[in-house]
C-alpha positions as CSV (number, residue, x, y, z in Angstrom):
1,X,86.3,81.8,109.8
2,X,84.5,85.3,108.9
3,X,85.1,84.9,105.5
4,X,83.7,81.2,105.1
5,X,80.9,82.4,106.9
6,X,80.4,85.5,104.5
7,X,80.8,83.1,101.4
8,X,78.4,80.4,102.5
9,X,76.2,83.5,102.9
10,X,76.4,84.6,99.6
11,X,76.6,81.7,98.1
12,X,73.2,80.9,99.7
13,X,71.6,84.4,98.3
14,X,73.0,84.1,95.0
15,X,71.4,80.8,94.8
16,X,67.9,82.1,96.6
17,X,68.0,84.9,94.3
18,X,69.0,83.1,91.1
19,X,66.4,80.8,91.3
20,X,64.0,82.9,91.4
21,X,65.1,85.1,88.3
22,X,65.4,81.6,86.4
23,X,62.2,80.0,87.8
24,X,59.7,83.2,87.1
25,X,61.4,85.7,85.0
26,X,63.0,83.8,82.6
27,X,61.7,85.2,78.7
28,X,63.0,82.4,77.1
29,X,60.2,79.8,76.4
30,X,63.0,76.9,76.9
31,X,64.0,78.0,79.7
32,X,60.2,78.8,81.2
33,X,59.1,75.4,79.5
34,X,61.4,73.3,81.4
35,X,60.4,74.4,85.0
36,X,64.3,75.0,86.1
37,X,65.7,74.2,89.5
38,X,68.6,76.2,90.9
39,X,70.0,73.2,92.5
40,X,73.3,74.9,94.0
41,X,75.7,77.5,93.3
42,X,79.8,77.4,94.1
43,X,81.4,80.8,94.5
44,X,84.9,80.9,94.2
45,X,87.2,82.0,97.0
46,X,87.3,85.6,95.9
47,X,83.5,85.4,95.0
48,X,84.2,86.6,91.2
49,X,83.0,83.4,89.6
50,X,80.0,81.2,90.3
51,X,79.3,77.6,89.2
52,X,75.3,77.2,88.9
53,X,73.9,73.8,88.8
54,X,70.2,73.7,87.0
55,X,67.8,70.8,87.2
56,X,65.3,71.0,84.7
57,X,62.2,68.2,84.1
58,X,62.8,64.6,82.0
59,X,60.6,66.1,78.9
60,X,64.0,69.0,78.3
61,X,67.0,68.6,75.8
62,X,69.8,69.5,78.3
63,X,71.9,70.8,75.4
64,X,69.1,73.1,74.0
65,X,68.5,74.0,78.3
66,X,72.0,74.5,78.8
67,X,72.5,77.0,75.5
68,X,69.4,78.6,76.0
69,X,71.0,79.6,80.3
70,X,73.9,80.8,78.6
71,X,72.3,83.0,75.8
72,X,70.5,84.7,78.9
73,X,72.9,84.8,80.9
74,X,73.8,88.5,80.8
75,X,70.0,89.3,81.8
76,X,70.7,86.8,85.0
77,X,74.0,88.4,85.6
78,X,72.0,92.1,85.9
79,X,68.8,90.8,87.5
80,X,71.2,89.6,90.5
81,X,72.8,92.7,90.5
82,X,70.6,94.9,91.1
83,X,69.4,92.3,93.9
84,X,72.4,91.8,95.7
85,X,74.3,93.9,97.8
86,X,78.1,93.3,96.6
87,X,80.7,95.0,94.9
88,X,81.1,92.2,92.4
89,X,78.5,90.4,90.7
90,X,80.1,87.2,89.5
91,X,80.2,85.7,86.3
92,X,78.2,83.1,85.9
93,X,78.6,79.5,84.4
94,X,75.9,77.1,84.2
95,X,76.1,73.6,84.5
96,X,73.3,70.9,84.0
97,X,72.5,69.1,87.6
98,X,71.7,65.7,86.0
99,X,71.4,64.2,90.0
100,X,67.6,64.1,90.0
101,X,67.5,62.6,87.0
102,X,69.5,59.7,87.8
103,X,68.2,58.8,91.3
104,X,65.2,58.4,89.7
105,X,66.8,56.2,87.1
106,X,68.4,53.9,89.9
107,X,65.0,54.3,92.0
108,X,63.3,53.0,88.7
109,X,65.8,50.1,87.8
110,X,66.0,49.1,91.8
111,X,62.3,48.8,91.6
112,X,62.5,46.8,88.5
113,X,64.8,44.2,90.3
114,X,62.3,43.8,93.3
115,X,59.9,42.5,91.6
116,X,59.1,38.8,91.0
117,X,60.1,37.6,87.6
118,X,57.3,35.1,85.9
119,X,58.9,32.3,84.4
């Protein structure tokens, strides 16, 4: 149970730390323009690999988003090292967190439904 324990844990840091780097000192203007989330973060069991899942606001191009995390992504991999306290920094892979997005799609077309059609 130790070492679930330890990975939620660092699973938690990595994603506290990550969003931080991403949020404030991110160079690229895409990435700054687009006020990124850090959503969640899934470590594999051996902690080598990390899935990162990145809201960004309704006015982005996810593609251009997504292309511009992974350009960077060496300058994220080094920020967290030298913020974290492991032998292993994992590599990093970035996926688009789209959730937001469409509950508020569904919240919009559920509104839509509720009200009175004029015939």
């Amino acid at each position: 149970m130790t070492g679930k324990r330890r990975l939620a844990r660092l699973q938690e840091d990595i994603q506290r730390e990550l969003a931080a780097i991403v949020e404030f000192e991110s160079r690229d203007p895409i990435v700054r323009d687009a006020f990124p989330t850090v959503m969640d973060v899934r470590l594999s069991v051996d902690g080598r690999y990390a899935k990162v899942y990145v809201a960004a606001g309704t006015e982005v191009n996810p593609d251009e988003f997504l292309s511009a995390l992974v350009r960077d992504q060496g300058f994220y991999r080094s920020e967290l090292a030298s913020r974290l306290a492991t032998r292993h920094t994992p590599q990093l892979q970035f996926i688009i967190d789209l959730t937001v997005e469409r509950s508020l799609r569904l919240e919009r077309l559920l509104r839509d439904d509720d009200e009175p059609r004029s015939e």
